[in-house]
N, C-alpha and C positions, 0 to 999 in steps of 0.2 A: 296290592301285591298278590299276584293269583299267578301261579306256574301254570305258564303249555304243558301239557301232556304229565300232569303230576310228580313233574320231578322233584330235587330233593336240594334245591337250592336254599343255601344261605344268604340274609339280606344282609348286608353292611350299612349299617347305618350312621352315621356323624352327626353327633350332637355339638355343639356349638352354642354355649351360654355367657353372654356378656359377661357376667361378675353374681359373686354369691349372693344371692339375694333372699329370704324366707318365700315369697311371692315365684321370683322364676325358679328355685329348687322346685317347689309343688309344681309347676308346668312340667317342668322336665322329669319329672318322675311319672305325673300323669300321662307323660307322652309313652314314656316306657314300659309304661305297667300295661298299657293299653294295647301296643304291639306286641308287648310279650304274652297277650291275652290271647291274640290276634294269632300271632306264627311260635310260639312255644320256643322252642331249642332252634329256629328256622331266624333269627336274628340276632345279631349283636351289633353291640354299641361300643364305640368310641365318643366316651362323653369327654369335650375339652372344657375347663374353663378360662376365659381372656382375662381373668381377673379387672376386669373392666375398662383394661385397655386395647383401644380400635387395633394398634399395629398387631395386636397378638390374635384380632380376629381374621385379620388377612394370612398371616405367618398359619393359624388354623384351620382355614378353608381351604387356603392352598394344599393342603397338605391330602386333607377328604380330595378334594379333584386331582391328586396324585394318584390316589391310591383306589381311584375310579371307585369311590362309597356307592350306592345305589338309591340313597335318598339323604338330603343333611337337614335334621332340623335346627334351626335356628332359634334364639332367645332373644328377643329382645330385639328393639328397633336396628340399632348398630351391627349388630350379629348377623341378622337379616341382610341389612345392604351390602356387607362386607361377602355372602353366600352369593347375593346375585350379582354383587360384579364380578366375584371370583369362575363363576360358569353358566352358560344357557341353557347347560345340557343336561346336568344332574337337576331332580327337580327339587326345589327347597320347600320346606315347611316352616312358618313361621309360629311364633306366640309369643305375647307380650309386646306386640305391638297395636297401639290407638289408632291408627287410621295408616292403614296402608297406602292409600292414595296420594293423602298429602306429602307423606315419607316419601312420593317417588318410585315408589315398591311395583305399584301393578298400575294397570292404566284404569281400572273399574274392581268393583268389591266384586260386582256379578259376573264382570267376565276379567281374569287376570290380564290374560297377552299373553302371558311368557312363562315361564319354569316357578312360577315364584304362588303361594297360597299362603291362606294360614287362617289363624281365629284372632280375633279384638279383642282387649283387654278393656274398648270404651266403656265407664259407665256412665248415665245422661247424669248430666249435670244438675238438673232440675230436680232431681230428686236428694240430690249433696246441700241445694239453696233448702228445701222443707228440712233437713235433722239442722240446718243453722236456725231455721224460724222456730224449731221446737226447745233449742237447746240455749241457744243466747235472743230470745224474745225482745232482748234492748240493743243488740249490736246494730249499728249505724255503718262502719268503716268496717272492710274485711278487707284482708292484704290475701294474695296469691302469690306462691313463690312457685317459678319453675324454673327448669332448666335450661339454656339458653343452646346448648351444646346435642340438646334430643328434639328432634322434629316433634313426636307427637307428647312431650312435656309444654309448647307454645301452642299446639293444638288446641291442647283443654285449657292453657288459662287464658287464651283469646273467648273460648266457651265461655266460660266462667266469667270472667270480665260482661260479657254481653247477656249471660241469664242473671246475676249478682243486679246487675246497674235497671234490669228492666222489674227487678222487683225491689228496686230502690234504694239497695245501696250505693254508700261511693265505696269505688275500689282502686287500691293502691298494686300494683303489679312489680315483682321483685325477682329479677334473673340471678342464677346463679350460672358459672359456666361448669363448674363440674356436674357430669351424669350422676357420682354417687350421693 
């Protein structure tokens, strides 16, 4: 965000947060604290929350591409796809999403394609399998429950499934269809 000729422009920016969560509040607040670091009195925000429902992230996108925002950040996987089919034009900012790629989101981490960026929430798996070998030294059977209805909730227990089994456990995998 850098003015030609130092003028005195306001950014509009739309926020856009799946559902309450303690995990994406801290994103979107570190989003905001950081631009407001950034451009002072030179930004405002329009934070919406979907209350975790998809139709309310479309009903709120549309609304930023009405009202020509100049940047939407996004929360959360769902939030995200709902910004990038809503426009090509405004550029989106994601967070809280695990793999962009597989979500469909960008065509490469290194090179987007299109209007769409953001930061991963991935953490390696391999190091979630050492606090289970520290903490249940006798567990045999570990279940994974995710969520059948979030792209990158099948991401990491496909992960997890294949680092779990290749350090010897059996693992049982358990879908839910609600995100929350």
């Amino acid at each position: 965000f850098t003015s030609c000729g130092g003028g005195e422009k306001t950014y509009n920016v739309g926020i856009i947060q799946l559902a309450q969560h303690d995990a994406l509040d801290a994103a979107t607040e570190g989003f905001k604290a950081a631009l407001t670091e950034k451009l002072g009195d030179k930004v405002r925000f329009d934070y919406q929350n979907a209350q975790g429902e998809q139709n309310n992230c479309t009903t709120i996108v549309t609304k930023f591409v009405n009202n020509k925002v100049d940047l939407i950040m996004a929360n959360a996987t769902n939030a995200v796809k709902a910004a990038q089919e809503a426009t090509s034009e405004i550029p989106v900012v994601g967070t809280s999403v695990t793999d962009y790629v597989s979500s469909g989101l960008v065509k490469s981490n290194d090179k987007p394609g299109a209007n769409v960026t953001g930061a991963s929430d991935y953490n390696p798996v391999s190091a979630q399998v050492e606090v289970i070998k520290a903490f249940c030294p006798d567990a045999q059977t570990i279940g994974v429950v995710y969520a059948s209805a979030e792209d990158n909730s099948k991401v990491q227990a496909d992960e997890a499934k294949t680092v779990l089994e290749q350090n010897g456990y059996t693992v049982k995998t358990y879908a839910v269809a609600d995100t929350n």
